[in-house]
C-alpha positions in Angstrom: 0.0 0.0 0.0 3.2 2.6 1.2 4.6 1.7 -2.1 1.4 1.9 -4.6 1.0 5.6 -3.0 4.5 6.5 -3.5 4.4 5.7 -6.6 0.9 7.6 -7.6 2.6 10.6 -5.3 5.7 10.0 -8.2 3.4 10.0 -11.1 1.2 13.1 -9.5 4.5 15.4 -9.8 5.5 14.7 -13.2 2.1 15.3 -14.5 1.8 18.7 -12.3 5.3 19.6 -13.7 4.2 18.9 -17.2 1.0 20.8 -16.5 3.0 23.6 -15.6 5.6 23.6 -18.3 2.6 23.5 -20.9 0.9 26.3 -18.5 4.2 28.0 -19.4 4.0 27.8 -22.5 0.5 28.9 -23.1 1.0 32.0 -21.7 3.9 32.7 -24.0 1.6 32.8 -26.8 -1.2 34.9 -25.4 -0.2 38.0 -27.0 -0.7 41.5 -25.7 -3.6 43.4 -27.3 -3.7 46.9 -28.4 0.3 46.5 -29.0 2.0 45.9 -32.7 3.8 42.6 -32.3 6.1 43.1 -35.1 6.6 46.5 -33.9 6.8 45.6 -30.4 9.1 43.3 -31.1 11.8 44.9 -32.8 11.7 47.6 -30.4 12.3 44.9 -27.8 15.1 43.4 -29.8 16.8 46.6 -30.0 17.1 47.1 -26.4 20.2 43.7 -25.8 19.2 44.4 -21.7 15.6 43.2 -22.3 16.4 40.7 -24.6 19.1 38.6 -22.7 17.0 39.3 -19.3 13.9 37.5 -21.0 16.1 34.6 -23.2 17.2 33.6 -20.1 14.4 33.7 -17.6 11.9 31.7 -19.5 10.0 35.1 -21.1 11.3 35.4 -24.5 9.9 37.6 -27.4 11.0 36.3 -30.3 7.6 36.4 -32.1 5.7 38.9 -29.8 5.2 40.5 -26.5 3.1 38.3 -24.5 1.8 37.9 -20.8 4.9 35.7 -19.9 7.4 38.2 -21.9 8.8 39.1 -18.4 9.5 35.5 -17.1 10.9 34.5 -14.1 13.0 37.7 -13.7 11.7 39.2 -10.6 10.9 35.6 -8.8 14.7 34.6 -9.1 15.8 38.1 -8.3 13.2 38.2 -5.5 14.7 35.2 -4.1 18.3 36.3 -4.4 17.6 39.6 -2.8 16.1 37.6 0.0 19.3 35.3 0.3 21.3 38.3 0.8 18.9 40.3 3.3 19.2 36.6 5.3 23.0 36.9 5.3 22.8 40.0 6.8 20.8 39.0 9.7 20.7 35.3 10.3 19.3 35.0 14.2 16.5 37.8 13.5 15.2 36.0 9.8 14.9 32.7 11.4 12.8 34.1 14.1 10.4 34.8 11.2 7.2 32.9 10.4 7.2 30.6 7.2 4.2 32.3 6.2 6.0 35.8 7.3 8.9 34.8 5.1 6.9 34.1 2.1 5.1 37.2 2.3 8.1 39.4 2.2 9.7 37.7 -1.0 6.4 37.7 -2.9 6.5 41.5 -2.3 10.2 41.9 -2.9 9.1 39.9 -6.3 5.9 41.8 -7.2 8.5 45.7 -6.6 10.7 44.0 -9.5 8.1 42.9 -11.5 7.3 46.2 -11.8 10.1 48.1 -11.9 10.8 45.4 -15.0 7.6 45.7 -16.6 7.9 49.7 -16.6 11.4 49.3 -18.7 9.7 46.6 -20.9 6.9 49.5 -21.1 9.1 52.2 -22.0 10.7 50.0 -25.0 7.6 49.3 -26.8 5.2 52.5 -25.7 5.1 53.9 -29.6 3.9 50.5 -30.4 0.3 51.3 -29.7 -2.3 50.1 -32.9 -4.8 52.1 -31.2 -5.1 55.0 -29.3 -6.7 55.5 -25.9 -8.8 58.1 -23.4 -5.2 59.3 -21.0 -5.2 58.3 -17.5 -2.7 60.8 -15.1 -1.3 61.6 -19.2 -0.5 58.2 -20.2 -2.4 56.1 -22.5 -5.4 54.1 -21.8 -4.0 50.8 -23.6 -0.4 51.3 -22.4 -1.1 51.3 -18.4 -3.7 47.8 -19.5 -0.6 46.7 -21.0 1.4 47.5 -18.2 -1.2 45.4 -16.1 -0.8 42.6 -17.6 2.6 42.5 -17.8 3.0 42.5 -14.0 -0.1 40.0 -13.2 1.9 37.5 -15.5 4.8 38.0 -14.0 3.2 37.4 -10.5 1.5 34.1 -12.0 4.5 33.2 -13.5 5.7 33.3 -9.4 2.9 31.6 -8.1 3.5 28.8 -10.9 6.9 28.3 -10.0 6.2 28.0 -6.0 3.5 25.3 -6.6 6.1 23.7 -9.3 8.7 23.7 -6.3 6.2 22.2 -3.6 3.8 19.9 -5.7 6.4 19.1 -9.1 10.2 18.0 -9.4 12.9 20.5 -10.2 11.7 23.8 -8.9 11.1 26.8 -10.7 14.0 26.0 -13.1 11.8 23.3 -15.6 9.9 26.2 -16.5 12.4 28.0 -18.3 13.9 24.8 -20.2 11.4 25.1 -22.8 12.0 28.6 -23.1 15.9 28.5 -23.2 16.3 25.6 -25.5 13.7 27.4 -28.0 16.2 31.0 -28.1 19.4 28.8 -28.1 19.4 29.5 -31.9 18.9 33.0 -31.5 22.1 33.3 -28.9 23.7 31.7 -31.4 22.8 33.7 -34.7 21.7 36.7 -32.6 24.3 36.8 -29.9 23.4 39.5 -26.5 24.4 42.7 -29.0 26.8 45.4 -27.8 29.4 44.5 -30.3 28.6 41.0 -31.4 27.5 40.2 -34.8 24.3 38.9 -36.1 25.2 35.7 -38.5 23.0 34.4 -41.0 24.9 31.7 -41.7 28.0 30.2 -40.6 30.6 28.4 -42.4 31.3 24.3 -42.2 34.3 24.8 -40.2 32.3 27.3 -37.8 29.6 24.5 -37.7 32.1 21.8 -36.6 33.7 23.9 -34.1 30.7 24.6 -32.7 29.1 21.4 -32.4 32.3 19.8 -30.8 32.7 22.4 -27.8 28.9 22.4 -26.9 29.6 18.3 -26.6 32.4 19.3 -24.5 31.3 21.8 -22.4 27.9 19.5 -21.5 30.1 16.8 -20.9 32.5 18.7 -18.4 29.9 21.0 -16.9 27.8 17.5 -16.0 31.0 16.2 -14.8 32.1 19.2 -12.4 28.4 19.7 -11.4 28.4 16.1 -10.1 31.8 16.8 -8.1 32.0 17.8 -4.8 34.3 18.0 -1.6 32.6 15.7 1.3 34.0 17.2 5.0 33.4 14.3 7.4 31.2 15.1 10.4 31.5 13.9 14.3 28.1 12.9 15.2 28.6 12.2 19.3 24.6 11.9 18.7 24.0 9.1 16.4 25.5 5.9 16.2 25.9 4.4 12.3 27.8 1.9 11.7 26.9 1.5 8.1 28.1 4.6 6.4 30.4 8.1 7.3 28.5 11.3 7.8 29.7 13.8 5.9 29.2 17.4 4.6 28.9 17.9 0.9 29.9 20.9 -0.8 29.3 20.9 -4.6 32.4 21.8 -7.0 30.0 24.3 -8.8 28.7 26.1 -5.4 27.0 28.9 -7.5 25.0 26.8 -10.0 24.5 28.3 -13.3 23.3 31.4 -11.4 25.9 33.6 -12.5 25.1 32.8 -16.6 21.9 34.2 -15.8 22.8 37.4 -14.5 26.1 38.0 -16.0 25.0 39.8 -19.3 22.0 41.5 -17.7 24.5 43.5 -14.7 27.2 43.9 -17.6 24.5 45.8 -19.9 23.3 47.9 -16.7 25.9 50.7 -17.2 25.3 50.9 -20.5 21.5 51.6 -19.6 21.9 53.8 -17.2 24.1 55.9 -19.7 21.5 56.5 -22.1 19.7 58.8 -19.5 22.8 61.2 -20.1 24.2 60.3 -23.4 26.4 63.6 -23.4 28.3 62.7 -20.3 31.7 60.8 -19.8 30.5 58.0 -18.4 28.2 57.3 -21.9 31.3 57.9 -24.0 33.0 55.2 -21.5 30.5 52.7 -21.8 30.0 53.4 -25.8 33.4 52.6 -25.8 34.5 49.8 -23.4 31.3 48.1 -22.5 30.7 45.8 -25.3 32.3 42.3 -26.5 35.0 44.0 -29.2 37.4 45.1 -27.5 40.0 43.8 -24.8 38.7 46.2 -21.9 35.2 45.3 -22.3 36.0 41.5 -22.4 37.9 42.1 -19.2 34.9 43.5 -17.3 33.0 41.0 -18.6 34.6 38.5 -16.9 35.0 39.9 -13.8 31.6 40.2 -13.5 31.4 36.3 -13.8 33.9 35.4 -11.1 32.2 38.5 -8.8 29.1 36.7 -9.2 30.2 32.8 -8.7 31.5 34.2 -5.1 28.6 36.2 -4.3 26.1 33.0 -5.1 28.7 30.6 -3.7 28.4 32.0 -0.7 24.5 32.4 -0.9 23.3 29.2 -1.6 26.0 27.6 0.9 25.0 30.1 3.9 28.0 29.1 5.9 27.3 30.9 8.9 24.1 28.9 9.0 25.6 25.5 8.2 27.7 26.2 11.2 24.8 27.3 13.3 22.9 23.6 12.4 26.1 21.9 13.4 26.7 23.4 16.6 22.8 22.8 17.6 22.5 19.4 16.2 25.8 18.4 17.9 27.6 17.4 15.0 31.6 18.6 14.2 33.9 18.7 12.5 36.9 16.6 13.7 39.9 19.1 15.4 37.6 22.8 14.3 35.7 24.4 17.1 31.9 24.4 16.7 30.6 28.0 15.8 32.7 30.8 14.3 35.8 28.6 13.7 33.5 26.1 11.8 32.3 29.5 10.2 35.4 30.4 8.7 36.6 26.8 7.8 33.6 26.6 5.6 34.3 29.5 4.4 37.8 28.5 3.4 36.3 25.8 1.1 33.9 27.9 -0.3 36.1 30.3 -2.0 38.8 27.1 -2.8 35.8 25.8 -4.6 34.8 28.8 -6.2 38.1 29.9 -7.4 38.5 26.3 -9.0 35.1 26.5 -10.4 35.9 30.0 -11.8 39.0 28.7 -13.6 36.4 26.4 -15.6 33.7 29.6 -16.0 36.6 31.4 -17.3 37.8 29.2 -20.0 34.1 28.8 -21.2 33.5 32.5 -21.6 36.5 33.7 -22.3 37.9 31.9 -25.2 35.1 32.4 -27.7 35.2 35.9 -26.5 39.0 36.5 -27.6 38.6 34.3 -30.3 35.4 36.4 -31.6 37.8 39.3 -31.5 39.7 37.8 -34.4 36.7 35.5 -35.4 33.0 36.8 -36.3 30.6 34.6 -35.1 32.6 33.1 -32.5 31.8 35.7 -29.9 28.2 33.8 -29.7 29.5 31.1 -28.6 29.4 32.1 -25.2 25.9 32.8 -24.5 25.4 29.4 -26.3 27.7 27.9 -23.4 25.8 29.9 -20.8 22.3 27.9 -22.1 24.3 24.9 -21.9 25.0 25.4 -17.9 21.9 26.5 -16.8 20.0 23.6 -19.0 22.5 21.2 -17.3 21.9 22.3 -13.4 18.3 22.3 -13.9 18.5 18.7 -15.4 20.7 17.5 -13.1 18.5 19.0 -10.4 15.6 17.0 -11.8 17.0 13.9 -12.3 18.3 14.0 -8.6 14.7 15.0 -7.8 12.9 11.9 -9.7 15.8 9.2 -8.7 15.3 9.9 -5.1 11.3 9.8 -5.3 11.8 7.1 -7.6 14.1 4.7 -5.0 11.9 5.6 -2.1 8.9 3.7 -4.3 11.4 0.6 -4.4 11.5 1.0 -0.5 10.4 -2.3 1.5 9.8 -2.4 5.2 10.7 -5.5 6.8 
């Protein structure tokens, strides 16, 4: 009887998970009204910060704007920005209420979903067919756009919460459709600022690029599967049958940083428009694009600044060290509490400095080869697809094999 229900509970997730991805999907083809699409869309294109931000959240425009066009943007920053508000007070945020907790991200989310929405606004707000009664001066059919935009956003957030309670793989399956659909588009397309927009690429670019996306899925499953394993002293519990241990994945920040790379790189550049006289626009006309050395440089740095920055989130060594020290547990010859702290830490940034040696070598040798190269500059935001489809999978598979084994579970 245990095992028929786990088995029903096994089926019941991959159908809501497929329900949602369809969901998904639907909503990415219910299409604005009162808004050109093939208007819309090239404005949209023009603008690479909206373009990359939606490629690789799940939103996506490549046809037309539509009520999933802002995609899981302001859930995944939501939930970063909450990360980091917990780092900065770990006692007083687990004092707060589940419920308390969930409430503060959903309105961290729904403050970025707007502040998204109004730049996605702002790109297409010539793009009216029609033209409505003003309310406060704006138009009629743009603030109904606007609207929409934001409520599918928000059920875009509420999808991906019941996809991480009730489905496998979290929020993450959601934007796998979505990613793998625009992986041509990186590809021909590329982010802009600087790249080039192929049409077609030669045999030998072909070749090239077939063999190093089979070797960058091959090594990115393989270092997403590694990890260090710190063995634990638990006075507590007595097992004779296997080591306790602490596990700290080789790729501690996930694909995280892929996603959020190009979108913080474009941000000066957007900011500059507002002021397109100044010295900082000239700068960032100049330096903050893929063509040159300087720009490449920054580029990169904002990679590895990121890898630290969600290394350190998604570990939360300050409360690993907390859960040791009030379960008991140890490890053997480091102090429980700030010593344990900082030993984790340690390990965190070995890790991460490894792991940003491999992020490095992805990103920046098509860059510096699409220098000399055109076309090859793409290459990287095909990579970038390629590790965030791979976490997610990986993520999944982890998901169904453990729900899957616990259905082959007898008890004597």
């Amino acid at each position: 009887m245990r095992k028929r229900s786990e088995k029903n509970e096994l089926i019941a997730s991959i159908m809501f998970t497929l329900f949602m991805i369809v969901l998904m999907e639907l909503g990415r083809q219910i299409a604005i009204p009162a808004l050109d699409s093939d208007l819309s869309r090239k404005a949209l294109n023009a603008s690479p910060l909206l373009r990359n931000v939606t490629m690789l959240t799940g939103g996506g425009q490549s046809r037309f704007p539509s009520l999933f066009s802002i995609g899981l943007g302001p859930y995944m920053t939501g939930m970063i920005l909450f990360q980091a508000i917990q780092l900065i007070n770990v006692d007083a945020m687990s004092k707060i209420s589940d419920q308390k907790r969930g409430f503060i991200q959903r309105w961290i989310t729904l403050i970025i979903a707007i502040l998204q929405t109004l730049q996605f606004i702002f790109a297409i707000r010539k793009n009216i067919t029609l033209a409505g009664d003003k309310i406060f001066g704006f138009d009629f059919n743009l603030v109904v756009s606007f609207m929409i935009l934001v409520a599918g956003a928000m059920i875009v957030a509420w999808m991906s919460d019941m996809t991480a309670k009730f489905g496998v793989g979290g929020a993450g399956v959601l934007i796998m459709p979505g990613i793998i659909t625009n992986l041509p588009l990186m590809v021909f397309r590329g982010p802009g600022l600087g790249t080039n927009q192929i049409t077609s690429f030669s045999t030998n670019l072909w070749i090239a690029l077939g063999i190093s996306v089979l070797v960058v899925f091959v090594a990115t499953v393989f270092f997403n599967k590694a990890e260090l394993r710190i063995p634990l002293q638990r006075p507590n519990v007595q097992n004779d049958f296997s080591e306790s241990y602490l596990p700290i994945r080789f790729l501690t920040s996930g694909s995280m940083p892929f996603m959020f790379t190009t979108t913080v790189f474009m941000i000066p550049s957007y900011i500059a428009n507002f002021s397109p006289d100044s010295g900082f626009s000239r700068f960032t006309q100049a330096y903050i694009n893929f063509n040159n050395p300087v720009g490449i440089t920054i580029y990169c740095g904002v990679v590895v600044f990121l890898s630290y920055a969600f290394s350190f989130m998604n570990l939360q060594t300050e409360r690993q060290a907390e859960n040791l020290k009030k379960s008991g547990d140890y490890i053997f010859g480091i102090t429980p509490g700030k010593d344990t702290q900082r030993y984790l830490n340690h390990h965190v940034v070995r890790l991460s400095t490894a792991a940003n040696g491999y992020f490095l070598v992805v990103v920046a040798t098509p860059l510096i080869i699409g220098l000399y190269v055109p076309g090859v500059t793409n290459f990287t935001f095909a990579y970038a697809s390629i590790l965030i489809l791979v976490t997610i999978m990986d993520t999944t598979l982890d998901q169904l094999k453990t729900m899957y084994l616990r259905t082959q579970y007898d008890l004597l």
